[in-house]
C-alpha positions in Angstrom: 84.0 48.9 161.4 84.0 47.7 164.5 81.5 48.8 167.8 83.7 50.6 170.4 84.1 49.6 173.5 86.6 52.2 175.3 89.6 52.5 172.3 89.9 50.8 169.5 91.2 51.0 166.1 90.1 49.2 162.7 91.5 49.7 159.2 90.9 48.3 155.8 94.2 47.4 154.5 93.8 47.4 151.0 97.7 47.6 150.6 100.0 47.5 153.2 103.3 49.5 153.5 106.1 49.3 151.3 104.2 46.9 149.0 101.7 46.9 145.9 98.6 45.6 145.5 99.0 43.0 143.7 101.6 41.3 145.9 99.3 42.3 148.5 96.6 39.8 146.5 99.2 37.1 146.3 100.1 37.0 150.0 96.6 37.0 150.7 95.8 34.2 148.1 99.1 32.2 149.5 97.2 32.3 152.9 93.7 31.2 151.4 95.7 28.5 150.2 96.4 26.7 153.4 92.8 27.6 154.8 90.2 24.9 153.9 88.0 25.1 151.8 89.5 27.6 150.5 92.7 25.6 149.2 90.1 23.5 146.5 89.2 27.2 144.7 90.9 26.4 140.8 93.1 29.1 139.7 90.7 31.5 138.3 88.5 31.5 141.2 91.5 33.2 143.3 92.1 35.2 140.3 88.3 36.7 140.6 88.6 36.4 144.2 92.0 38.2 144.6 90.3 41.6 143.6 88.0 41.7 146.3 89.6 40.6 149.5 90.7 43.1 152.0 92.2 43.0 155.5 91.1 44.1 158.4 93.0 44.7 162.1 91.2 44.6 165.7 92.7 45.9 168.7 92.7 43.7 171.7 89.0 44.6 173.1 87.5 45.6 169.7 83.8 44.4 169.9 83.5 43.2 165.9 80.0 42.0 165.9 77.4 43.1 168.0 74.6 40.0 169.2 71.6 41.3 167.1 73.2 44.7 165.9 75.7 44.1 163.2 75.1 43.5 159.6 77.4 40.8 158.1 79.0 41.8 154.9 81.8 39.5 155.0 83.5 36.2 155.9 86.2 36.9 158.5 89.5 34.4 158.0 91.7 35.0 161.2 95.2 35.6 159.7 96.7 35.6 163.3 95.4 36.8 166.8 92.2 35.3 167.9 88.8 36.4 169.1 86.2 35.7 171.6 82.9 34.9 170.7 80.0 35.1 173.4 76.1 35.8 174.2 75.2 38.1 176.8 71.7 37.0 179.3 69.3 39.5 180.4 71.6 40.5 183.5 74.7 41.2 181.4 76.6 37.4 181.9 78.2 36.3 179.1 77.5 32.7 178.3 78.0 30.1 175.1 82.0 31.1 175.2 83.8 30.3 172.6 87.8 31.2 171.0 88.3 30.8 167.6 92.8 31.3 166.3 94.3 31.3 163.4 92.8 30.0 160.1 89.4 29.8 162.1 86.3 32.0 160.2 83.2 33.9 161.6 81.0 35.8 159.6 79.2 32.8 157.8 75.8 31.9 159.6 74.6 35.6 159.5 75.5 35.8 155.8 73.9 32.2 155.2 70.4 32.7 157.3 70.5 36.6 155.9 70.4 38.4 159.5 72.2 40.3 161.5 75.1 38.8 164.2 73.7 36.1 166.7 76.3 36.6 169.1 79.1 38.9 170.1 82.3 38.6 168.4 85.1 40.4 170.1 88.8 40.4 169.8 90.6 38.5 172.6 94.2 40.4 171.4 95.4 42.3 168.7 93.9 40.1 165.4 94.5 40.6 161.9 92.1 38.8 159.1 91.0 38.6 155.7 87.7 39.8 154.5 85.8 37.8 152.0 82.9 40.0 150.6 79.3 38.2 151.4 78.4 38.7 147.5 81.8 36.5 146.5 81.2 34.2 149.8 77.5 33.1 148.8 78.5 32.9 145.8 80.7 30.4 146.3 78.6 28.1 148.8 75.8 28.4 145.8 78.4 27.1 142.7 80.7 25.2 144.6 79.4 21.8 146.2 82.5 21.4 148.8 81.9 25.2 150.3 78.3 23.8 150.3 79.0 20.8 152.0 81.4 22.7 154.1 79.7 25.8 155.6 76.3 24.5 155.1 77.6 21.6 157.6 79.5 23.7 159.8 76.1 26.2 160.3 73.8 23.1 160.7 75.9 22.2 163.6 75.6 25.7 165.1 72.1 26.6 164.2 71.0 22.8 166.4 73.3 24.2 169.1 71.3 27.7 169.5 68.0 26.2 169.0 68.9 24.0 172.0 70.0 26.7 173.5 66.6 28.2 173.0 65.2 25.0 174.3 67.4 25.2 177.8 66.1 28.6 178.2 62.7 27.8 178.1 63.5 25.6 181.7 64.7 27.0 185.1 67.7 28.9 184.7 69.3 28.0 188.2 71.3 24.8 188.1 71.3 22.0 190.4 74.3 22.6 193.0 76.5 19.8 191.8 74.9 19.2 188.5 77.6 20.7 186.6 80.3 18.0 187.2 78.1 15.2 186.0 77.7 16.8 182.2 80.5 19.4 181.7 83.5 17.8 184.1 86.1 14.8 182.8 87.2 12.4 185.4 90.3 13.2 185.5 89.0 16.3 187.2 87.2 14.3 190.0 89.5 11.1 190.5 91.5 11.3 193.4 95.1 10.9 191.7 97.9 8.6 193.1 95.9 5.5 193.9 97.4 3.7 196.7 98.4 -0.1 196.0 98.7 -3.6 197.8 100.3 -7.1 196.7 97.6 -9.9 196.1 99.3 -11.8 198.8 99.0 -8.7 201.0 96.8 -10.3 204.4 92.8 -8.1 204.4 94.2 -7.0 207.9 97.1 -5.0 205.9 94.8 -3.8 203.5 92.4 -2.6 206.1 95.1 -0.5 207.7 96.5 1.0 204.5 92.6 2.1 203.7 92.4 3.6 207.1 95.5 5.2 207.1 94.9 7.3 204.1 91.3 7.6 204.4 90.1 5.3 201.6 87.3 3.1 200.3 89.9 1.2 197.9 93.4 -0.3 197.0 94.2 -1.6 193.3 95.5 -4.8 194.0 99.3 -4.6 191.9 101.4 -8.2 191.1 105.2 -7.7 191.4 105.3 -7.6 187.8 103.3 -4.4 187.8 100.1 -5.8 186.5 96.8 -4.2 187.9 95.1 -7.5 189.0 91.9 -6.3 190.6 90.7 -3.8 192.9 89.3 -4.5 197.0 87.1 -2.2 198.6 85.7 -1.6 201.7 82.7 -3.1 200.8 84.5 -6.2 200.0 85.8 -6.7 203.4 82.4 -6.1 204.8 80.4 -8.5 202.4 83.1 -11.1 201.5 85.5 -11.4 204.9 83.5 -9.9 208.4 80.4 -11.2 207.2 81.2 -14.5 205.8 83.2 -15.2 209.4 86.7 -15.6 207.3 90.1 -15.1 209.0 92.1 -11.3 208.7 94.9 -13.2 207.2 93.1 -13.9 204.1 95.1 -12.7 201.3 93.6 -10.3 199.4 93.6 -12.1 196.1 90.9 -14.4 197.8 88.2 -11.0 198.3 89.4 -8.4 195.8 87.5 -7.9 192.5 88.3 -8.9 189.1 88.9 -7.6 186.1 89.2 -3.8 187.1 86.7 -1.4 185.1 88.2 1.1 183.8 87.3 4.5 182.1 89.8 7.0 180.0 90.6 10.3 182.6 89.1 12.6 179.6 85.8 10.9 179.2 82.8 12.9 180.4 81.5 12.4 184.4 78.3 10.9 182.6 80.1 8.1 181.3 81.8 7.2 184.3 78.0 7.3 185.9 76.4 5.4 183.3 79.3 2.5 183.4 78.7 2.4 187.1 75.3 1.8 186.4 75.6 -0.9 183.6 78.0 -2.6 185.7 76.3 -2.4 189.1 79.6 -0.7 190.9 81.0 1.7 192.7 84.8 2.3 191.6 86.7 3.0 188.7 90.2 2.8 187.8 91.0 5.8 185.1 93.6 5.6 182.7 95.5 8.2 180.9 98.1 7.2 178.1 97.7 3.7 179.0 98.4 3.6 182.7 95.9 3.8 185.9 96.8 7.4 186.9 93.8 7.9 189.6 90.3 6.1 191.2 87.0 7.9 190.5 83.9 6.9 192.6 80.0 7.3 192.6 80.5 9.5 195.3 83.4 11.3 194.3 81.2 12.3 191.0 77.9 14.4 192.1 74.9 15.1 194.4 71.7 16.0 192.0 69.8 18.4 195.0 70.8 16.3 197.5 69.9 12.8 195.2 72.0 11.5 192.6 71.3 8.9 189.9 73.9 6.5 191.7 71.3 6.4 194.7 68.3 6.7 192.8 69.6 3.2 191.3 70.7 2.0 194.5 67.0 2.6 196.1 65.7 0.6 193.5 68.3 -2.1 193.9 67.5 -2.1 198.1 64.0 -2.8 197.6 62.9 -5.9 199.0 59.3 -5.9 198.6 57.9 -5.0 195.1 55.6 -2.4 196.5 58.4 -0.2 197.2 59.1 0.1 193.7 55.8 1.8 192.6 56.9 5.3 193.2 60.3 5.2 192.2 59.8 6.1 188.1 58.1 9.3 189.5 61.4 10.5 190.4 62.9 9.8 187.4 61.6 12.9 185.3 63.2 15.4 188.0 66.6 13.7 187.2 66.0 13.9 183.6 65.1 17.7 184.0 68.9 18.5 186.1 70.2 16.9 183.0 68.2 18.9 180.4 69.6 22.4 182.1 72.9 21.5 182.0 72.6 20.7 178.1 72.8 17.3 177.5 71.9 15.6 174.3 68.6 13.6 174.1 70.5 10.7 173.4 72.2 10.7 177.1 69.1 11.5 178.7 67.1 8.4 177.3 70.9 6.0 177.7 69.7 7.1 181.4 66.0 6.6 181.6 66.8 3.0 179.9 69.5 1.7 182.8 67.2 2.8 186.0 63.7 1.6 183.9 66.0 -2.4 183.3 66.8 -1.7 186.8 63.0 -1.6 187.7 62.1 -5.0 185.8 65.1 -6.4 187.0 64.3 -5.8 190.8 60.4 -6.9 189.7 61.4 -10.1 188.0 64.6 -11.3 190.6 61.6 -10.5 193.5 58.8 -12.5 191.8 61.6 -15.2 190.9 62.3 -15.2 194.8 58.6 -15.9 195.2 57.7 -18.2 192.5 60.7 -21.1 192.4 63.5 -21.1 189.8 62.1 -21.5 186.4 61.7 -25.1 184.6 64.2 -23.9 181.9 66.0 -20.9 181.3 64.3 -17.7 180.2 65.3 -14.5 178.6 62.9 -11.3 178.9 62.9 -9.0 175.8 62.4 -5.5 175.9 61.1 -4.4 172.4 60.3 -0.7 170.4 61.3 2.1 172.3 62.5 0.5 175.1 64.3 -2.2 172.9 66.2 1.1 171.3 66.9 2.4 174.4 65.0 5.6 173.5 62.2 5.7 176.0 60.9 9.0 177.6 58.0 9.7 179.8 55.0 8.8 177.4 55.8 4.8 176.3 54.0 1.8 176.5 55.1 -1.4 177.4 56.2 -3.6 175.0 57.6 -7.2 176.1 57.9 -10.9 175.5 59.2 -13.8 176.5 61.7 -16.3 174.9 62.8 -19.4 177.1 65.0 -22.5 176.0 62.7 -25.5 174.6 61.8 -28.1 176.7 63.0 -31.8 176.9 59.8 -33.6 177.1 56.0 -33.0 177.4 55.8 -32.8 181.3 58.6 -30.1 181.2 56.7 -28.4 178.1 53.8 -27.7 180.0 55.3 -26.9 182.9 57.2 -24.0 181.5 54.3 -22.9 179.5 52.4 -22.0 182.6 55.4 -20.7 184.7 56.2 -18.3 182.1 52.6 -16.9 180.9 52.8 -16.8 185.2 55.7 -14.9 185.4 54.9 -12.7 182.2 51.1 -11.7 183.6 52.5 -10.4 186.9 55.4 -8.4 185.9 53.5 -6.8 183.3 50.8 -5.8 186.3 53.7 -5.0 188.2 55.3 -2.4 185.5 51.7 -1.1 185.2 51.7 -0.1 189.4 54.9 1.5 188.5 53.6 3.7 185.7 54.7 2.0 182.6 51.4 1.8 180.6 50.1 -1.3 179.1 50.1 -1.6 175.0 47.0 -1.2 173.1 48.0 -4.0 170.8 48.6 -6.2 173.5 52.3 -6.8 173.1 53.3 -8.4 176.4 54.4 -10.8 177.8 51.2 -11.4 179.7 49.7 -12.8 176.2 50.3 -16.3 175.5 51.2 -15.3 172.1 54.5 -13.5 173.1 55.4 -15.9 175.8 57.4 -18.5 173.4 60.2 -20.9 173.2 62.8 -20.4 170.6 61.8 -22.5 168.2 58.1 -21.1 168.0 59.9 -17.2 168.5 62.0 -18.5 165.1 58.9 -19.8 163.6 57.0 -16.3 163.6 59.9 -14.3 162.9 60.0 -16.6 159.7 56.4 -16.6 159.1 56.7 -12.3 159.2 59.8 -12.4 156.5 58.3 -14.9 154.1 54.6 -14.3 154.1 54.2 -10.9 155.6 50.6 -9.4 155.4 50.1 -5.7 156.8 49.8 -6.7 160.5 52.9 -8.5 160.1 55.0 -5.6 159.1 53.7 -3.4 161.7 54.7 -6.5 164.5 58.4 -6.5 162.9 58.8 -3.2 162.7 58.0 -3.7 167.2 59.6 -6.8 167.5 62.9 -6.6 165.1 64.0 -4.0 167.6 64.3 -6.6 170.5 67.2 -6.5 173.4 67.8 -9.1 176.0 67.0 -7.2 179.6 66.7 -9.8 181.8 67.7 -13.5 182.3 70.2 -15.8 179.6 71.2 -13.2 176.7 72.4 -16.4 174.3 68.3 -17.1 174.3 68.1 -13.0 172.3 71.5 -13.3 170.6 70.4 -17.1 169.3 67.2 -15.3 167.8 69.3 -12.1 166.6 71.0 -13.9 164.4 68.2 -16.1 163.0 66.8 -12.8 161.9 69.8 -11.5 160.4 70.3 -14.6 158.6 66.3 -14.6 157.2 66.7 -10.3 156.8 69.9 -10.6 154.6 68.6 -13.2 152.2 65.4 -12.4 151.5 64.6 -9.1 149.5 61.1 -9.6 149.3 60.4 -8.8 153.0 63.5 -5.9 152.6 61.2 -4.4 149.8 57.8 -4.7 151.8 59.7 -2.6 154.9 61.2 -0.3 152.3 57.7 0.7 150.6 56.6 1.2 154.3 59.0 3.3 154.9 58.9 4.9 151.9 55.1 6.3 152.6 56.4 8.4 155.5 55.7 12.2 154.6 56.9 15.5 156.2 54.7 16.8 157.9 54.4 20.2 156.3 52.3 21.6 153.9 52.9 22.3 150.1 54.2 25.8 152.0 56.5 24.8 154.2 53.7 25.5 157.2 53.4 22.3 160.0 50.4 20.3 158.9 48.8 20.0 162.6 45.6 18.1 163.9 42.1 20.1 162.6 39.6 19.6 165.3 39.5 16.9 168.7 41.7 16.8 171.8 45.2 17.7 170.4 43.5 20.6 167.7 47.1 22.3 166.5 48.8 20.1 167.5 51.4 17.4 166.0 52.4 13.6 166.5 56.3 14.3 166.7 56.7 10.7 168.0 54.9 9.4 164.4 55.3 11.9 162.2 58.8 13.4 162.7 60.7 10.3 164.6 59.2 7.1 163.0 60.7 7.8 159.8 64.3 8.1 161.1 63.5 5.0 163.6 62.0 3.1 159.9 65.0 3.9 158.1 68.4 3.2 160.3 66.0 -0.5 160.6 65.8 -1.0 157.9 69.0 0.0 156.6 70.9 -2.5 159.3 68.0 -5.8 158.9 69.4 -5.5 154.6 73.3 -4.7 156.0 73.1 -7.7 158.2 73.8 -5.3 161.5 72.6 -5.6 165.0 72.3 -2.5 166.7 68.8 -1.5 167.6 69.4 2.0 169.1 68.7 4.7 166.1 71.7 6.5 166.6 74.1 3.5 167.3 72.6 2.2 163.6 73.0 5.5 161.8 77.2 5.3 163.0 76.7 1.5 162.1 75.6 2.6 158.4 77.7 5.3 158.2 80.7 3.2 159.1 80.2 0.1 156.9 79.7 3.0 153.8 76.2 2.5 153.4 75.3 6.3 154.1 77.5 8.9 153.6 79.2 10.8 156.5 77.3 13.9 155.0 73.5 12.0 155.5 74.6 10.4 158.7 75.7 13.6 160.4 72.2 15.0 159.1 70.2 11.9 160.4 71.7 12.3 163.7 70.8 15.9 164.2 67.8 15.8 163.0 66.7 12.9 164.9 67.9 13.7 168.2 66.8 17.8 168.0 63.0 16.1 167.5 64.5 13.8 170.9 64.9 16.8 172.6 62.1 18.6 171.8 59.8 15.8 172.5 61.1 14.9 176.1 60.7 19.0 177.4 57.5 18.9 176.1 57.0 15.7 178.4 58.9 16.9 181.0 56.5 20.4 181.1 53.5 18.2 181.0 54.3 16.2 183.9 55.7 19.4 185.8 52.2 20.3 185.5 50.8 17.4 186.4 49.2 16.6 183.2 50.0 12.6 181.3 52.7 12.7 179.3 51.9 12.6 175.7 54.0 13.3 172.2 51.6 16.3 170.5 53.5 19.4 170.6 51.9 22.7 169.9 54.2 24.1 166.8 52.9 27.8 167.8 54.6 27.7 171.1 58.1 27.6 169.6 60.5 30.2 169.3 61.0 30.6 164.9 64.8 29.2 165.8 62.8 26.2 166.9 60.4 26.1 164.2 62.9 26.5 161.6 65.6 23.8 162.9 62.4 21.3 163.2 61.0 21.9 159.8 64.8 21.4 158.6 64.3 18.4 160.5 60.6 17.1 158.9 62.5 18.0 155.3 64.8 15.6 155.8 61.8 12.9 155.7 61.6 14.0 152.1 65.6 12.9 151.5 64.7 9.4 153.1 62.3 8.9 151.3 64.1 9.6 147.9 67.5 7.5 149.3 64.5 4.8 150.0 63.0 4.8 146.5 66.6 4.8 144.9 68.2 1.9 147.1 65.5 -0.3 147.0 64.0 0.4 143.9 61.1 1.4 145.2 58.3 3.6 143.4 57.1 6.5 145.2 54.4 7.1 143.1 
């Protein structure tokens, strides 16, 4: 029954007027039928089922389940109508709204996890469903692999979204005034619409006036053929006409910018930010159904309390001395921590950490560039683990290197040996000043080992594949996650595909990084309890960064290095697998989840260290998480366990 509200009616319906019950059962089974997963039951499961179903109506109102009051004794199949499900906080707001129609369910986590309703359900108008008894519904997900696979998916999804829910709570619960466009808003929502036009013969003058006519920073530049040729801005007329002395006549073909960025009018504010970033620019052109409907700005998208990422990364970019850029990673946590309270995935949060930390070593190395001469040859600085993945948070060390073209003679040898080892020891002193810690193994570019031409950076890679000892694999498993950051990408990509060709050929290396992997163990005890440290500094505490994240970061590497694929970020080579069929979509969605709930987890606990003005670190104290937490991270450590068995069975490895 349901809880009443004001007035409200529920029935069973075992049989409805002017009908038996046994046509009833068949109109009931005829709708199970087009309800998955319910349409792969065989014939005699809807026979046995048939018996036991009833229907149930709800006023418009009816409260069905009450958050943390009702006991679940049934899977609810919406017939028609539709419902409304909702927490309530402690001053009576509802929150995590959802509306689930026709042929939707609710019902299943309580009866899975064995507890009572862990939200509201109400009915948003007058809704009819079936009612599959809990005994006959876990039954099912028990004997029947597809309801397994189906619910079991379906609650994993849910049970990640409260425990980050959980998470969120845990920080302040006021939001940032703007915030909420950045994470929750599409651009359509923020472009302004109708973007006005000129010719590219149009004179700057014209374009001028049309800007100041209607109040704009831009003009998509438009052939007579209707082609979107490029975009000028305000900015251009400043930097490439007034300042360069240049007549008003100019056409505007001669100024504007081009190829126009673009960005679909339903992807996420984020997105627009982040391309922004990537591309170092200020306007976008948004597209709906394949035309430009609208132009969407940095400024047009959000103020974080007063300070957005968009001029975070343009005080970095204004620096002129390299002094000035010491205190800017200080700022980044606070932006990371507006991004956390509105929500947003781990995986977003780090994407963002990565562009403004390049942005850093890019100011650093363009500055000391300025100061030291152009380089004898061309160079490319590599970004490598974390950083390579684009997965650093608060608590990384650097690790960097060097690869530069080979030299034509002797003299130019030299000459670039000593520039670069130059250039390599005060960068890496520089990063330091700005907080990025050094590495204890000393992988940096400020050591003449990892300060290399191509040739010797192919030579080591090879000497790692073919005779790998146990320092070796632990340098790969560093190195092999290597991006260009700085300087001529076609150095990185030249030695990206070297690897791949060495990775894909030979096994014996494959095997060596599979039995690594392999030796990766939850981190829980024979009962399920988190094995933390005994005694010392971090006494009940955990490594989550080694113990819970390294295996998933081992795995998608390895995976891609036998594949022959060149993502390094974990996620981007769990799709990677997933789409070239060697995981199924089943283990990829579970490797994803996983992986990025131990993400989130590990950057709040970063974030509340540095709040409280204590060194990041990745020890988390299992006893001060909420048992949603606990459970959904101990779901996540088991999964260690199904790695380690796809491991042992893909590569034939023994796991003794």
């Amino acid at each position: 029954m349901g809880l009443k509200r004001e007035s409200f009616y529920c029935y069973e319906d075992n049989m409805i007027e002017d009908t038996t019950r046994e046509d009833w059962q068949q109109r009931a089974i005829a709708f199970l039928k087009t309800v998955s997963p319910f349409d792969t039951l065989s014939d005699e499961e809807y026979s046995i089922l048939s018996k036991t179903l009833t229907e149930k109506v709800f006023r418009e109102g009816t409260i069905i389940f009450g958050q943390g009051r009702t006991a679940i004794e049934g899977l609810y199949l919406i017939k028609s109508g539709s419902v409304k499900l909702y927490l309530k906080d402690e001053h009576g707001t509802e929150i995590l709204k959802e509306y689930r129609g026709k042929k939707d369910y609710f019902g299943a986590l309580g009866m899975i996890m064995g507890t009572k309703a862990n939200l509201n359900v109400e009915a948003a108008e007058d809704t009819r469903c079936i009612v599959v008894p809990k005994k006959n519904f876990l039954a099912l997900v028990h004997t029947n692999p597809l309801f397994s696979v189906f619910y079991l998916k379906s609650f994993c999804k849910k049970y990640i979204h409260s425990a980050h829910l959980e998470l969120h709570k845990k920080r302040e619960s006021t939001k940032a005034e703007g915030a909420f466009y950045l994470f929750s808003e599409d651009v359509g929502s923020v472009m302004k619409k109708r973007p006005r036009m000129c010719l590219p013969d149009d004179t700057a003058q014209a374009a001028a006036e049309k800007m100041a006519k209607y109040r704009i920073g831009s003009l998509l530049v438009k052939s007579e053929s209707g082609n979107i040729e490029g975009i000028v801005t305000d900015k251009d007329l400043r930097a490439k006409l007034i300042a360069k002395g240049l007549s008003s006549i100019e056409p505007v073909r001669s100024i504007m910018s081009s190829p126009v960025e673009t960005i679909p009018s339903q992807a996420p504010c984020f997105d627009a930010l982040f391309l922004m970033l990537q591309k170092g620019i200020h306007h976008l052109a948004v597209q709906r159904a394949g035309n430009i409907v609208g132009i969407v700005t940095a400024h047009d998208i959000l103020l974080l309390e007063g300070r957005s990422p968009v001029f975070l990364f343009r005080e970095i970019s204004a620096q002129t001395q390299i002094e000035g850029l010491y205190s800017l990673p200080k700022q980044f946590p606070r932006l990371a921590k507006t991004m956390i309270k509105e929500g947003v995935r781990a995986n977003n949060i780090t994407r963002m950490i990565t562009v403004l930390n390049d942005r850093i070593l890019d100011r650093i190395l363009g500055l000391l560039i300025d100061e030291m001469g152009l380089p004898p040859v061309p160079f490319c600085w590599l970004v490598m683990g974390s950083e390579g993945r684009k997965e650093q948070t608060f608590s990384t060390d650097q690790d960097n290197a060097i690869i530069y073209e080979d030299a034509d003679d002797v003299r130019q040898k030299e000459a670039a040996r000593k520039y670069f080892l130059a250039l390599g020891k005060k960068t890496v002193a520089h990063l330091a000043e700005c907080g990025y810690t050094l590495c204890k193994g000393d992988i940096m570019a400020s050591n003449p080992k990892w300060t290399q031409p191509l040739s010797e950076w192919r030579k080591i890679f090879d000497h790692w594949i073919f005779s790998p000892d146990p320092e070796d694999i632990l340098n790969s498993t560093i190195f092999f996650d290597f991006r260009p950051a700085f300087g001529k990408a076609k150095l990185a990509n030249e030695l990206r595909s070297h690897l791949v060709k060495r990775t894909t050929r030979e096994k014996v290396f494959i095997h060596h990084l599979a039995r690594h992997c392999a030796e990766a163990r939850p981190p829980l005890s024979m009962f399920k309890n988190f094995v933390v440290e005994k005694n010392g500094e971090h006494k009940g505490c955990l490594d989550i960064k080694t113990k819970g994240l390294a295996p998933f970061v081992n795995f998608a590497r390895l995976m891609c290095l036998d594949r022959g694929l060149v993502e390094t970020n974990t996620l981007e080579r769990i799709e990677s697998l997933r789409q070239h069929e060697a995981i199924s979509d089943e283990f990829a969605f579970k490797l994803r989840e996983a992986y990025e709930f131990q993400m989130h987890v590990r950057l709040l606990h970063q974030l509340e260290r540095v709040e409280n003005g204590k060194q990041p670190n990745n020890y988390i104290n299992p006893s001060e998480l909420s048992d949603m937490e606990k459970y959904t991270l101990k779901k996540a450590f088991l999964l260690i366990s199904e790695i380690q068995s796809f491991v042992g069975t893909y590569f034939h490895v023994d796991l003794g």
